[in-house]
Every structure is written in C-alpha cells, then in structure tokens.
C-alpha positions as CSV (number, residue, x, y, z in Angstrom):
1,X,126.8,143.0,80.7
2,X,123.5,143.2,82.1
3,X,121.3,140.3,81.9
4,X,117.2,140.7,81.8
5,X,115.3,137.9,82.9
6,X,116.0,134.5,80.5
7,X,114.9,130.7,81.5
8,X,117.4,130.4,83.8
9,X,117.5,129.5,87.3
10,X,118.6,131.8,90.4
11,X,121.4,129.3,91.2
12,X,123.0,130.0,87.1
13,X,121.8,133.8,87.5
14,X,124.5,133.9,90.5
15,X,126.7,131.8,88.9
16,X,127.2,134.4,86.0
17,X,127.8,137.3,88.7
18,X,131.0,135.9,90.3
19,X,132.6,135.1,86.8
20,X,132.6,138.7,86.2
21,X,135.3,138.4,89.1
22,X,137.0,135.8,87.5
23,X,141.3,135.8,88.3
24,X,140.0,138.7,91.3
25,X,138.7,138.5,94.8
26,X,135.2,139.0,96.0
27,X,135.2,141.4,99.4
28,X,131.5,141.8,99.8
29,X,128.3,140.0,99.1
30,X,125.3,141.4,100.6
31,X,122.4,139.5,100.2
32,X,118.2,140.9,101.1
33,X,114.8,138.9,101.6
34,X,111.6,138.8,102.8
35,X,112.2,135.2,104.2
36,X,115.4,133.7,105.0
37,X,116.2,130.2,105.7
38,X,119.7,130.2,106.8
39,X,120.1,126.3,106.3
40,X,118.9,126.7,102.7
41,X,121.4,129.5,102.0
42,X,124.3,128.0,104.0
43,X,124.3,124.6,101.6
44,X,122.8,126.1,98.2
45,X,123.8,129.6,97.8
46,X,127.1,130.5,100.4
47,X,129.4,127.8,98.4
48,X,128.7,129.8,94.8
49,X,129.8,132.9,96.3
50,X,133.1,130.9,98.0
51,X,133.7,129.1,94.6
52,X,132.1,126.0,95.2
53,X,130.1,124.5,92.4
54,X,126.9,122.9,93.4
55,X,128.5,119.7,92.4
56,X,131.3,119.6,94.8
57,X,129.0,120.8,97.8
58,X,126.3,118.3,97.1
59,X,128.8,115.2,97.4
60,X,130.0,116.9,100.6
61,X,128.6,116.6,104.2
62,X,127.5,119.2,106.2
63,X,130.3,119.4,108.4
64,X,132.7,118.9,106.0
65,X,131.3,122.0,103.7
66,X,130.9,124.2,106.6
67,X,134.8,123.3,107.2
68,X,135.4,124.2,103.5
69,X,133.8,127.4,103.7
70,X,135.3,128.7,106.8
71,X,138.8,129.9,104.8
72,X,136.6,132.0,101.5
73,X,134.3,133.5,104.2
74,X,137.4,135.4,105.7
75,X,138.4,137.1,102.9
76,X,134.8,137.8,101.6
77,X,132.2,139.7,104.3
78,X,129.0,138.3,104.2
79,X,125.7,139.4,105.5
80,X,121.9,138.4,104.4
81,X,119.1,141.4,105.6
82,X,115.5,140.0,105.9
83,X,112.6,140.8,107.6
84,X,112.6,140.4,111.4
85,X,108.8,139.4,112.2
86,X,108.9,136.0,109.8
87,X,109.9,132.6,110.4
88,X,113.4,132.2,109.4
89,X,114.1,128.8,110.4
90,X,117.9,127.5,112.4
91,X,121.3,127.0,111.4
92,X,124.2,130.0,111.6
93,X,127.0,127.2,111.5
94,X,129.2,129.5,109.1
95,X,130.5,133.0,109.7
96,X,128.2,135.5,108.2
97,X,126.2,138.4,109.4
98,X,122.6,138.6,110.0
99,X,120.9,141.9,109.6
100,X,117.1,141.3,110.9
101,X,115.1,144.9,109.9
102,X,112.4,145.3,111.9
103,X,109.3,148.1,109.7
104,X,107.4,149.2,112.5
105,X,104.4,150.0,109.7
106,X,105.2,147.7,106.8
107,X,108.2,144.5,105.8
108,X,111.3,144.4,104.3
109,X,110.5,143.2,101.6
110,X,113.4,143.7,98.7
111,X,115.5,140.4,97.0
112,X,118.7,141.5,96.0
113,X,121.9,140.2,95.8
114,X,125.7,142.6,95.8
115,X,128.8,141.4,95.4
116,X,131.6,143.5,95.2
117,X,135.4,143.3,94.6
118,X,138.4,143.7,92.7
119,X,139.3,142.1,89.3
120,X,143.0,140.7,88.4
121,X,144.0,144.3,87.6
122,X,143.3,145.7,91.7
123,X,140.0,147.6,89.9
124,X,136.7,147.7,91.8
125,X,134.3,146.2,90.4
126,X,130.4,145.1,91.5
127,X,127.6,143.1,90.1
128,X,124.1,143.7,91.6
129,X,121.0,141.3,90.6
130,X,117.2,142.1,92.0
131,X,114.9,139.5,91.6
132,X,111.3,138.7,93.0
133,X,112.7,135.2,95.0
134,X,113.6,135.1,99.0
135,X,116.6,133.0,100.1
136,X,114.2,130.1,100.5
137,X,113.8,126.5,98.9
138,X,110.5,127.8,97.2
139,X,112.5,131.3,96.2
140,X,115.2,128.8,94.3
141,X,113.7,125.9,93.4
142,X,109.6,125.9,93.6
143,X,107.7,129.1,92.1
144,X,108.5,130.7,88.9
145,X,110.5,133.8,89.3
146,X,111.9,136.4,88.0
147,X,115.7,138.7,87.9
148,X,118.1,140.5,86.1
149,X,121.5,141.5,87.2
150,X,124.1,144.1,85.8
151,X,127.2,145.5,86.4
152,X,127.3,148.2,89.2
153,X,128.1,151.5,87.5
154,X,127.4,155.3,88.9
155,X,123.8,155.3,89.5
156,X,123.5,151.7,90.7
157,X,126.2,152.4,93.0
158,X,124.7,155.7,94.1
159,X,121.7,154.2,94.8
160,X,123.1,151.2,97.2
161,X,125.3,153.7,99.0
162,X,121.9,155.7,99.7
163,X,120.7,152.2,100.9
164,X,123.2,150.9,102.6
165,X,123.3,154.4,105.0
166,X,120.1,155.1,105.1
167,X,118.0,151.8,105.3
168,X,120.7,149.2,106.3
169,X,122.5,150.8,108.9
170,X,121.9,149.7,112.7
171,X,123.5,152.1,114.9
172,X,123.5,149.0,118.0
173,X,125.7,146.7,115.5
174,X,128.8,147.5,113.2
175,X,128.8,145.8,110.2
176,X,132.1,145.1,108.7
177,X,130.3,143.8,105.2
178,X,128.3,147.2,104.6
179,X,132.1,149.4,105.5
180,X,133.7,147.0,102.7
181,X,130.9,147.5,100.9
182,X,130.7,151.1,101.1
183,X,134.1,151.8,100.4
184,X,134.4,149.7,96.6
185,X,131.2,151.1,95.7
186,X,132.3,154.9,96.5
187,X,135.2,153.8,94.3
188,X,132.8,152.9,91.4
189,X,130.6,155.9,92.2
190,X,133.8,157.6,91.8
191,X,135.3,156.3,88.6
192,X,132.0,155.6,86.4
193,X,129.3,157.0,84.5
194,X,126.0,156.1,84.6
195,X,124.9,153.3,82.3
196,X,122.7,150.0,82.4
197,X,119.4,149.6,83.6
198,X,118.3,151.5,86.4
199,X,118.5,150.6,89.7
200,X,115.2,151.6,92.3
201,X,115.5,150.8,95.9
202,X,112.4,151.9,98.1
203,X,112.6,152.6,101.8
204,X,110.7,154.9,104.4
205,X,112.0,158.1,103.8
206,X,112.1,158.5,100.3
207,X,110.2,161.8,98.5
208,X,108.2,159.8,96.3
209,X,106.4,156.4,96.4
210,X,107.9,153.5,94.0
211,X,105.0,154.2,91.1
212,X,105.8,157.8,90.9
213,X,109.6,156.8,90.5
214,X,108.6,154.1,87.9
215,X,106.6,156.4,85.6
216,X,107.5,159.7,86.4
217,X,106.5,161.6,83.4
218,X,104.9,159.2,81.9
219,X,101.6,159.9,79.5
220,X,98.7,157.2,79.0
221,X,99.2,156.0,75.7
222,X,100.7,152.2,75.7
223,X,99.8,149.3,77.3
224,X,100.6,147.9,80.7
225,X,100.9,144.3,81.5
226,X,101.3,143.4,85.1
227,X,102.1,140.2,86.8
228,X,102.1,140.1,90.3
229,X,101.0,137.1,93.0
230,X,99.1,139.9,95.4
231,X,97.3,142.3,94.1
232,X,95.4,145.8,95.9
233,X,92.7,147.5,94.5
234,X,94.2,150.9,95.2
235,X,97.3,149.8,93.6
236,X,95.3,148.9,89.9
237,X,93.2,152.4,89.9
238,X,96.6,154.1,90.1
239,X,98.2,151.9,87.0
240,X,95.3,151.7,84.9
241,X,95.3,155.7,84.9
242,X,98.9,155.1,83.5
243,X,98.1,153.2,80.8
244,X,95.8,150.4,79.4
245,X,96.0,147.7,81.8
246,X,96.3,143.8,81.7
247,X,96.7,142.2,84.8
248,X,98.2,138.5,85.4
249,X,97.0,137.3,88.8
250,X,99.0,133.8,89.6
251,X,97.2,130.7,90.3
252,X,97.6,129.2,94.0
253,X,97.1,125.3,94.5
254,X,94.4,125.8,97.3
255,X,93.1,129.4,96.5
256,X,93.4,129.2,92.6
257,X,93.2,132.5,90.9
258,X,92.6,135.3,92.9
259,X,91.6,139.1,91.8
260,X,90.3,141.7,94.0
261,X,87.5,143.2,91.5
262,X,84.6,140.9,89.8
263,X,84.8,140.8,86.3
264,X,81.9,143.5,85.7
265,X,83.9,145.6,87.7
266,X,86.7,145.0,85.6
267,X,84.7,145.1,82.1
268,X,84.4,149.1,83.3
269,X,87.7,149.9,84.7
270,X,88.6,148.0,81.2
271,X,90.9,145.9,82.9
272,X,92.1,143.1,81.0
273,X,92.8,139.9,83.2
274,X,94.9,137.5,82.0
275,X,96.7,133.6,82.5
276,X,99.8,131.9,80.5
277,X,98.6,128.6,79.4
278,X,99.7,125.4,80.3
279,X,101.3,127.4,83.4
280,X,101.7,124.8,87.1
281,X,104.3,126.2,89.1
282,X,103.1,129.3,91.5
283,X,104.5,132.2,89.7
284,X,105.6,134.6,92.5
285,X,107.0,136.8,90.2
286,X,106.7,140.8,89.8
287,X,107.1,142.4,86.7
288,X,106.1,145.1,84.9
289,X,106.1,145.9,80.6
290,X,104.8,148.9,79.4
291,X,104.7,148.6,75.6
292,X,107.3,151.0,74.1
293,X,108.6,152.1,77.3
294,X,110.6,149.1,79.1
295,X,110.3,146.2,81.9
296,X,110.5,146.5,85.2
297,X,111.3,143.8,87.8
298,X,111.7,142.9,91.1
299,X,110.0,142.4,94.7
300,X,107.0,145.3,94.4
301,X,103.8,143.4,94.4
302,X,100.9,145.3,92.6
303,X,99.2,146.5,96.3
304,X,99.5,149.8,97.7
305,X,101.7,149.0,100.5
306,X,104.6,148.3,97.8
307,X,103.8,150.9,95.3
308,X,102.1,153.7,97.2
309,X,103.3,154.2,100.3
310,X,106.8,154.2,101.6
311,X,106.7,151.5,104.7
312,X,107.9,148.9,102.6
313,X,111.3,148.2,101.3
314,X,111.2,146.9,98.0
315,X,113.9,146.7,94.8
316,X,113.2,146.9,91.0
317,X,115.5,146.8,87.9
318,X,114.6,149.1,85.2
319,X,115.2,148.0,81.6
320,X,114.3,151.2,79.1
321,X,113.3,150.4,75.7
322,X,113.6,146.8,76.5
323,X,111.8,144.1,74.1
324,X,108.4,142.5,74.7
325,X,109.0,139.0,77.3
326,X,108.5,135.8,75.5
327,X,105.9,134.7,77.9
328,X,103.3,137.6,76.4
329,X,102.8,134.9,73.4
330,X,101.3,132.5,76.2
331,X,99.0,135.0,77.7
332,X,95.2,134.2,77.2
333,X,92.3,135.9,78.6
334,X,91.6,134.2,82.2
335,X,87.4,133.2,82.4
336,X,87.1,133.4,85.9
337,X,88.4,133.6,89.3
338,X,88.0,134.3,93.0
339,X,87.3,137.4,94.3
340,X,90.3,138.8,97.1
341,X,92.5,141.0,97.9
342,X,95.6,139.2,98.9
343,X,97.3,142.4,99.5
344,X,99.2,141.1,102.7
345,X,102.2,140.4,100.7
346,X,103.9,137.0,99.8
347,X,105.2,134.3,102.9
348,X,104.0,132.8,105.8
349,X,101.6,134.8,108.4
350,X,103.5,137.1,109.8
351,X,104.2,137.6,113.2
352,X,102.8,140.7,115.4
353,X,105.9,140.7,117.5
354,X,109.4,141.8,116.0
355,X,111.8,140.6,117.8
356,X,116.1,141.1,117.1
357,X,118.3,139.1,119.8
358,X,122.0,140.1,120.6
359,X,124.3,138.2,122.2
360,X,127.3,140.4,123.3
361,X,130.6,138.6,124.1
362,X,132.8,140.3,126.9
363,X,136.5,138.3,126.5
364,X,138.1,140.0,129.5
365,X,134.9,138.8,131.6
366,X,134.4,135.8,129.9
367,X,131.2,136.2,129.6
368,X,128.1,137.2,127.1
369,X,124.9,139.4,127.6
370,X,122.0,138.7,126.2
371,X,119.4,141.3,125.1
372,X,116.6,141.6,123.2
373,X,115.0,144.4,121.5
374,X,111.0,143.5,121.1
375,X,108.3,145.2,118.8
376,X,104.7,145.3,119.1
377,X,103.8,145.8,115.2
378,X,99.9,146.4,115.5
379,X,98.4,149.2,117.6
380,X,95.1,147.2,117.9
381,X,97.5,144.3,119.6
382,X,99.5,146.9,122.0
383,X,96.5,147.3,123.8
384,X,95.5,143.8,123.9
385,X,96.0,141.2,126.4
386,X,100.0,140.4,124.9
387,X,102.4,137.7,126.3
388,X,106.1,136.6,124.6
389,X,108.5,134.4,126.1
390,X,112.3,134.3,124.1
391,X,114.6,131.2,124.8
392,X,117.8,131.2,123.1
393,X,120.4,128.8,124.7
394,X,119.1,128.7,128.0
395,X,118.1,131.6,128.6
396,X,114.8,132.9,129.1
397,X,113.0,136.2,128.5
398,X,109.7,137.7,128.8
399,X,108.0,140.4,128.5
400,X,107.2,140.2,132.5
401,X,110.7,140.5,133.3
402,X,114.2,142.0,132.0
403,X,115.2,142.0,128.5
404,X,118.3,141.5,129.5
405,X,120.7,138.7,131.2
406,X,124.3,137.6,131.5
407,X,125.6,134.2,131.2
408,X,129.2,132.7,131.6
409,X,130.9,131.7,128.5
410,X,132.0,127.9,129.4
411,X,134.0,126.8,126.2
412,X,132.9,123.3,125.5
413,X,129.3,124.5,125.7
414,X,126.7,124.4,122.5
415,X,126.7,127.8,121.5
416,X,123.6,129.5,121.2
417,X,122.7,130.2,117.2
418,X,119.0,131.2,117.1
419,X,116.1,132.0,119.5
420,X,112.5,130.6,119.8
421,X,109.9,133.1,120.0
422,X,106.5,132.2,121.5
423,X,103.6,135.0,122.0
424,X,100.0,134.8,123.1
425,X,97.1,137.0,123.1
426,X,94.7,135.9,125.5
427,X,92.2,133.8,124.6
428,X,94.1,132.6,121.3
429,X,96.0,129.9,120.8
430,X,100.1,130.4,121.6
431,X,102.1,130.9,117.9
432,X,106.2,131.1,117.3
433,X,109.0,132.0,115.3
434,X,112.2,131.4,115.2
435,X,115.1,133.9,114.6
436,X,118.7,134.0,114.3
437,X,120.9,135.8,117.2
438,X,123.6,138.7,116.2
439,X,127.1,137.6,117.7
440,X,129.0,140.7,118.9
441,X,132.7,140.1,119.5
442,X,132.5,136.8,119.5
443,X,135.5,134.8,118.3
444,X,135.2,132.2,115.4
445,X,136.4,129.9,118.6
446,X,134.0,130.6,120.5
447,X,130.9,130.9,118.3
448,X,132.0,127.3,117.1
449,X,132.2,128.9,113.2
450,X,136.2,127.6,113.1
451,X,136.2,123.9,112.0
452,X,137.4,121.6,114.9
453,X,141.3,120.6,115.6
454,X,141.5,117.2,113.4
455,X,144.9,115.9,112.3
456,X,143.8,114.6,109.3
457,X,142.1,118.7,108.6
458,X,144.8,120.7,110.1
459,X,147.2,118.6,108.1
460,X,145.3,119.0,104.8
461,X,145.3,122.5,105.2
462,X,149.3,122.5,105.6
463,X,148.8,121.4,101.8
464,X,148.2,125.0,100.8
465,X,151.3,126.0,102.3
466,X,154.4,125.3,100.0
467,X,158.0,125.5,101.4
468,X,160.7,125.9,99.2
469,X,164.0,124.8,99.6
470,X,167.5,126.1,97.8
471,X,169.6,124.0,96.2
472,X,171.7,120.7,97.6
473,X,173.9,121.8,100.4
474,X,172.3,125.1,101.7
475,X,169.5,123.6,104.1
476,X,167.9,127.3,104.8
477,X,164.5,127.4,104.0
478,X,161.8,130.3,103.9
479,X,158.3,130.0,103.4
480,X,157.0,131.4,100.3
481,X,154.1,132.8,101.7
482,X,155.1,136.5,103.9
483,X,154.2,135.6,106.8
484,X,152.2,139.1,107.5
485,X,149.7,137.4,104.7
486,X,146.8,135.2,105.1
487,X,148.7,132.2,104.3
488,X,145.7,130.0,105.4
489,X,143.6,130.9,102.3
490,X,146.0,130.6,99.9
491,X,143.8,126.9,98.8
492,X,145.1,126.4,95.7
493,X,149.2,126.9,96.5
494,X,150.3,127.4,92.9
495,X,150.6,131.1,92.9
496,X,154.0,130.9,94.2
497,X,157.1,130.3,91.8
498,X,159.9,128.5,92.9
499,X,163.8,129.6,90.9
500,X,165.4,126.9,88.2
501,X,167.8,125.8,91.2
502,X,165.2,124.9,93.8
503,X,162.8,122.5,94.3
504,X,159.1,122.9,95.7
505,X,157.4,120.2,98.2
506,X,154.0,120.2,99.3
507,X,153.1,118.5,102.7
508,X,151.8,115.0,101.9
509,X,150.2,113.7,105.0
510,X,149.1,110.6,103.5
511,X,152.8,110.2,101.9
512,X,153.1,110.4,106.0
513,X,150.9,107.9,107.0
514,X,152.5,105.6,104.5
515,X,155.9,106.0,105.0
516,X,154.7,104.9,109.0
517,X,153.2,102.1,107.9
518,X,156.1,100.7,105.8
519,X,158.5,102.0,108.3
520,X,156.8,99.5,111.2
521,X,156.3,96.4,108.6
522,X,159.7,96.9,108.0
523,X,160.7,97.0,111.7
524,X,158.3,94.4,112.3
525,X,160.1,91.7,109.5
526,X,163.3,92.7,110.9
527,X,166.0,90.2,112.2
528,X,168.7,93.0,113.3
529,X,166.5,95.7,114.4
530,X,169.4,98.2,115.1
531,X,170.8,97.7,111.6
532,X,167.1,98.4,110.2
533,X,167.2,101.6,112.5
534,X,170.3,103.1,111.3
535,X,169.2,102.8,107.6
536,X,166.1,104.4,108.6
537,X,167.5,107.3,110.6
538,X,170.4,108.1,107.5
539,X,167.6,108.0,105.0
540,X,165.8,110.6,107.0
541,X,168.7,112.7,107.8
542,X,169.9,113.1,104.1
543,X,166.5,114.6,103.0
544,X,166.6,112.6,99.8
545,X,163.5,110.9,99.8
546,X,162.2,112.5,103.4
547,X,162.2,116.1,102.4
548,X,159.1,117.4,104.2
549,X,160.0,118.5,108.0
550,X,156.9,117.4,109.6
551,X,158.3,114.0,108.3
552,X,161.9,114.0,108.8
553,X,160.6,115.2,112.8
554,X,158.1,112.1,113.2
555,X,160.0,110.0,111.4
556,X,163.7,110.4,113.3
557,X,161.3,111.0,116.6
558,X,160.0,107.6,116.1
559,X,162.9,105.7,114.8
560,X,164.8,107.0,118.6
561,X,161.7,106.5,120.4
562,X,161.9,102.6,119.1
563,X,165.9,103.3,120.5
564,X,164.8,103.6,123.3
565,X,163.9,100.1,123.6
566,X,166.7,97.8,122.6
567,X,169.2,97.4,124.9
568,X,171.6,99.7,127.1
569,X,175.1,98.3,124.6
570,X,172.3,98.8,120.9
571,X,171.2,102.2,122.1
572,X,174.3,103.8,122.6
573,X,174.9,104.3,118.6
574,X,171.8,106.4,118.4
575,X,172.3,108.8,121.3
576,X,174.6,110.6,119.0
577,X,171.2,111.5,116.9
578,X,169.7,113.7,119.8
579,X,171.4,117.1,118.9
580,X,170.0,115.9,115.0
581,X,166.4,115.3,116.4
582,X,166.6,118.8,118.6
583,X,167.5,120.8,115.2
584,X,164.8,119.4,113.3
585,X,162.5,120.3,116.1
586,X,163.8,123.8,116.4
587,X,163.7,124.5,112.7
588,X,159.9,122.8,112.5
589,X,158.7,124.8,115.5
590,X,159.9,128.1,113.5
591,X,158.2,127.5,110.8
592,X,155.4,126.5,112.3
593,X,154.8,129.4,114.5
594,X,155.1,131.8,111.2
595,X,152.2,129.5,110.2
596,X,148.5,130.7,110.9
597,X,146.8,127.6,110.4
598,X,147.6,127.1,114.0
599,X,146.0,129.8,115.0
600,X,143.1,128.9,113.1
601,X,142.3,125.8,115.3
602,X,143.1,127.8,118.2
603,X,146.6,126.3,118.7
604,X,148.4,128.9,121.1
605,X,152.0,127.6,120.0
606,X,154.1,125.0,117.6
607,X,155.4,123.3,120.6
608,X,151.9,121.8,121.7
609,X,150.9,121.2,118.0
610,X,153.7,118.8,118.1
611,X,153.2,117.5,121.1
612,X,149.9,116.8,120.1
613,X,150.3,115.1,116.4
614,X,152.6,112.6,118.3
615,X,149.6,112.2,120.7
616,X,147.2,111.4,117.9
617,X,149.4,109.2,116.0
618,X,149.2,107.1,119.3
619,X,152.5,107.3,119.9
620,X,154.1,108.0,123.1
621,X,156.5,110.9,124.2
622,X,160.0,109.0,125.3
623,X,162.6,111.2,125.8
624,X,161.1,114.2,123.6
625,X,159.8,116.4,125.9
C-alpha cells in the first residue's frame, strides 16, 4: 500500500508502517535527519517502533519506559543518522546507534524512516516513509509537514542498498543495524519487481543532480507548483525553464514571508507567488506537483545546494500520475513579502566545527579510549584564528592538545552519553553544541542501557517465562522456552501451549508477597506456633496451592528459618525438612541458570540471585547457606 501525504500526523504515518508487520518481527529500523533530539525520539517515536502506543508510554516514567524498551530493542537494531555540525541535544539512555555524518561541503539533510523485517509467514518484508520533518518536537508536533510511505519493493530497495554502502557506511564503526538491514533488503531486491512510487536518495557521488533525476526528460508544457520554506534564486531559473512556475514561500513568525526576487522581477520571469489562506503553523514542508506529471516529496528545499549540486543528502518520494493535493483549492496569490534568500537550509545556525566522539571500550583492560575526529567546515574559518575545547564525562580535549585519551572504566560511575562542544574564533563570542558519543564494545552493563537489578523488575520479568508441569505424581518439569532462545523477550508468554494433562503457572510475585504476609499474620496470631509451622511446611511441600518454585523455596526457607527459633525439643520435628528444602533449591537453581533474565541484570549465577531475593525480602540467611 503506499500512502501519499493525507491530514495525518508523523506519529499515525509510523503507526501504519509497523502494522504492515503485524503477527511478524521488526529486525531493522533506520531512521535519518537534519536535527536529532534524542530525548524527543527516545519518549515519542522509539516506543511505536517497540509496540508501545503513545498512550501506554505517556502514563509511564522515564525510567520505567526506558526499562520497557530495553527487551524490543534487542531483537530490533536501531540507528538514527543526522547531521554532525547541529545541535542535537542529550539523552542516549536506550540502546540504539548513532550515525553522526559529517559533509565536509554541504548537510545531511534527508528524513526518512526504514523498517524492515519478516511477516508471520518468515517473508521479508520493508516499509520506507520520506517526509520533510527531523526527529524533533517541531518536526512532530509544531510545523506543517509533509510524507508518504510505501512498501519497499525492487527499486526502493535497490536504492537504500546504494545508500546504505555508499553514503551510510563508516569504515571506523560497524553497524550491526545497516548488516541487518542490508541483508532483508537484498532479499526483497531479490524476490520483487519494481512497483510503487519511486524512491530518490541524493548523496555526493551521484552522476546527476536531484532536478535532473526528478524531470529527466521532461518537456515544458504543465504547470509547476512548489512549496518549499528556503528558497535559491539559482534553484527557481532552473524550474521555471521546466515548466510554468508557482512558488509557495512559507510564512515565518519573525521574518514573515520571505522570496529572494521582488515582485517585478518575478512579473518577468512569470513567476507566480503564492499563500494558502487562513494558514498559522510554519509550513516546513517540501513538495513538488507538476500538473499531469505527479508529486514529489520529501527534504529537498527549492535552493541549489539541494537540487543542483550533489553535497547535500536529501530524499524524495515520487508519485507518477498522482492527483492534484487538496491544499491547491487554498492557494491565493501572495501581495507582498520580504526580499531573501534563505538558502542556508532549515534548523538552527549551524556550527563551523564537525565534530563525531568515540568512546572505545577495552574489557580485557578495563578501560575506554576516547577520541575524537574534528572538522573545520569553512575554508575562510581554517585560516582563522580557531579554538574548540570537547568535554564528554570528564574528559577534556582541545584542539592544542591530543585528540585522544584513555580513562579507567570504574563500574558505579555515570557513564558518559554525549559531549559538549565549545569553539571560538578570536574576537567573537564562544558558541556550542552538543553531540551524542558512539559506544564501541561497550556492554549494555556498562553503558548503563540494562535496567537496574530490582526484585520487584527482575521478578516481573520472570512473568514472561511460563513453566509447565506434567501431570500429578511426575514432578519433572522443563521450561517451555529452549533454552538456546531469547527467553527474556518473549513479553507476552502465551505463545507456548501446554498438553490436555498438564497444567501452566505463571510466576506471581505479588501472589508471593501475599502469601508472606498472611503466612506472618498467621504466625503472629498463633498459640502453638509449631503446630502452625507444620501445616505451613505440608501445604508447601504438596504443591497444591504453592505450585510456583520460587515460592515453595521462600516459603519452606522461611517457615525453617522461623524453626530455627523455638526451642532445641520443637525444632527437632523440622530438621527432617532439610534434605526437602536442599531439593527445592537444587531444582530452582537449574532452572534458573537456563534462565537469561539473570544475565540480563548482570547476575553471574542462580545461587547469588537467591541469596540475594532473601536479602531484599529482609530476611536473614539461618542455616541456608
């Protein structure tokens, strides 16, 4: 299905892509801007792509989303490219990759959004949306945009393998999200024909500039109608030899309308300038519809940087023979407006330096290198009078000393997630940036991505395993899950079936909890306490109504710990339970170590996980070492 641009937001746009996947599994998302605020994107976009609805995440706190996402996030490889000499802003709390490109001689500049898979029947599949917004709270929420997204097919996937190798690539970082990528979309590329609308990805290196790919062939007979927020004067000559041109500048709160010719200029160039009425928002989108031809959309400003040349990196959707937008009926002929290029693209100023940080873990060491690669994007600057000083964590770099330092990994320290950059030309006022750094062999651990040991967590997340147990009298159990698969991300638990003759339990720690606190109220209210403990220890031991073996293990564990206390004559019934509790623990501990939740919380083995639930349910070790 492929889906031109409707009133819809970015947020329902996305939504639609990962239903194309529904009863499958998403293996790659790659995501491209101009901007990038990682915050934004870690709370409003990340959860739709982990199967979160924006309702869930928004009752949920930070921490406690970041914990939910950790489990999608290692079955899906994530990365977000975007253009390394803007500010991007600070976060990084969940395992994804950055990609910061650094264009020596213009931006990267292209919105898109991959995701890639398999469906129910173990096909690839993809989806693939371009769209004129960066990963930003103005991109999603603020300024009118526009996109369209389609199903990936031969030439969409041709074209994002070209992309992926030749514009994506670093050769100083391997990135597991473009190899997954690359390999389902060979598979399309393999097992498709071409169909849709046509995908265009611009880069430097390409034989011809974006406007000779968009209208190749094309005579000057129809009309042209462009909207675009930045506009070049080279850029409008070349279209309005094309066709007959009408041009929709977009109005800016402090600037208002801005057009680079005056309108007696544009009376002889016959350039028709044009606004959409009762418009308020800033409309920062691109789009192009050439009457009896198509629309195109995506990130390409009309200037000559995006169109002409082939230093930036832009993406636009093709729609042939597609019908005229709704918002034409609004168009009316703008009066007047001031008179400016703005052909320095969309964002914030952008910074001369480039600068992409990597922080390089060594495990045998124990330690991490830091190193940073710097860019000087302006000739006229290079000669100039040029200071930058990087902090990240720490440690400091500048362009009078190394770009490189090592520092000791120390495990209970803040790890280091972005860098501050700071620059000065002399005589000028000191400017910065900020910028995320690019973990390399880091451990979820030890970049702080895996959620924190928690009983009340870890125990939750036993909930998506499922045991089963055979019938009465054979007290064998196995765990449904093979143990060589990613038992932790199996949330849901229900795609397991359990035989006519067996029952399924699911881990209840709050059943847990309870049956502590009626256990004590009933010790508590007691007048024969070793009576009250023998009818506790043979309800545990027949696994009626204690079925679970955490349970049965705390509970008999308790119940002999409380032993412990009554006299030497009352205690000596219940020493006969020791070889009972040692069995439990035993058969607990091996299931436990087939369990890889434990090694998610970086829990080394099931005998110090015990230990250390009886430790946070305050209780203490007696004679259960």
């Amino acid at each position: 299905m492929d889906k031109q641009a409707t009133n819809m937001t970015m947020r329902e746009s996305l939504t639609q892509m990962v239903q194309v996947f529904d009863g499958g599994q998403i293996e790659h998302a790659l995501f491209t801007t101009f901007n990038f605020n990682p915050s934004f994107f870690e709370r409003n976009v990340l959860p739709l792509v982990c199967g979160i609805s924006m309702e869930d995440a928004e009752t949920m706190s930070p921490r406690a989303l970041i914990n939910e996402l950790y489990r999608p996030l290692k079955k899906i490889n994530v990365a977000v490219a975007y253009d390394a000499s803007v500010l991007q802003g600070v976060s990084g709390n969940c395992r994804y990759e950055f990609l910061p490109k650094s264009m020596p001689n213009g931006f990267f500049h292209a919105k898109i959004i991959v995701l890639a898979g398999r469906n129910k029947e173990d096909v690839s599949l993809a989806t693939v949306m371009v769209s004129s917004g960066n990963l930003t709270i103005s991109g999603w929420g603020h300024n009118i945009e526009v996109a369209g997204w389609c199903r990936v097919y031969k030439q969409q996937a041709e074209e994002l393998l070209d992309f992926y190798d030749n514009c994506l690539k670093t050769p100083q970082y391997h990135s597991k999200c473009l190899e997954t990528g690359n390999e389902l979309l060979e598979n399309i590329k393999n097992n498709s024909t071409s169909e849709g609308p046509q995908l265009l990805l611009q880069y430097p290196g390409k034989e011809y500039s974006l406007v000779h790919r968009l209208f190749k062939g094309d005579k000057k007979a129809s009309k042209l109608h462009v909207f675009s927020p930045y506009w070049g004067k080279e850029a409008i000559d070349k279209l309005a030899g094309l066709a007959e041109l009408s041009c929709y500048p977009s109005k800016d709160d402090t600037k208002g309308y801005q057009f680079p010719f005056l309108p007696e200029d544009c009376q002889k160039k016959s350039l028709q300038i044009m606004a959409l009425k009762g418009e308020e928002d800033f409309r920062h989108a691109k789009l192009y519809y050439k009457e009896g031809w198509g629309l195109t959309l995506g990130s390409a400003n009309c200037t000559k940087q995006a169109l002409l040349d082939s230093h930036n990196v832009e993406a636009m959707l093709v729609f042939k023979n597609a019908a005229e937008p709704a918002i034409l009926q609004k168009a009316k002929p703008l009066e007047g407006w001031n008179v400016g290029t703005g052909d320095t693209g969309d964002g914030p100023e952008h910074c001369p330096l480039e600068a992409i940080v990597y922080a390089n873990y060594d495990k045998e060491k124990k330690q991490y290198e830091i190193s940073v690669k710097v860019h000087v994007k302006s000739d006229e600057l290079a000669e100039k009078s040029l200071e930058w000083w990087i902090d990240c964590g720490g440690v400091t770099l500048t362009s009078n000393k190394s770009e490189c330092q090592v520092k000791p990994f120390l495990p209970n320290e803040q790890v280091a997630r972005y860098f501050k950059l700071s620059w000065q030309i002399i005589g000028e006022a000191k400017k910065y940036l900020t910028g995320m750094i690019l973990p390399i062999g880091g451990s979820d651990m030890e970049l702080g991505y895996r959620p924190k040991r928690n009983l009340k967590q870890i125990l939750e997340d036993m909930l998506r395993r499922r045991f089963e147990y055979k019938s009465p009298g054979k007290d064998e159990r196995k765990a449904l899950v093979d143990e060589d698969s990613d038992v932790d991300s199996d949330v849901d638990g229900d795609e397991s079936e359990s035989n006519d003759d067996e029952d399924v339990f699911q881990f209840d720690m709050y059943g847990m909890y309870q049956s502590f606190y009626h256990m004590r109220q009933c010790l508590d209210k007691s007048n024969d306490l070793p009576d009250t403990l023998q009818e506790l220890i043979d309800t545990v031991l027949k696994g009626e109504e204690v079925k679970h073996p955490v349970q049965q293990w705390l509970m008999l564990a308790e119940a002999m710990a409380i032993a412990e206390l009554l006299s030497d004559t009352e205690k000596k019934q219940f020493n006969r339970y020791d070889s009972d509790l040692k069995k439990i623990e035993e058969s607990l501990k091996r299931d436990l170590e087939k369990d890889k939740i434990l090694s998610d919380y970086g829990i080394k083995s099931a005998a110090k996980f015990m230990k250390w639930i009886r430790k946070e349910l305050h209780q203490e070790p007696c004679h259960v070492k």
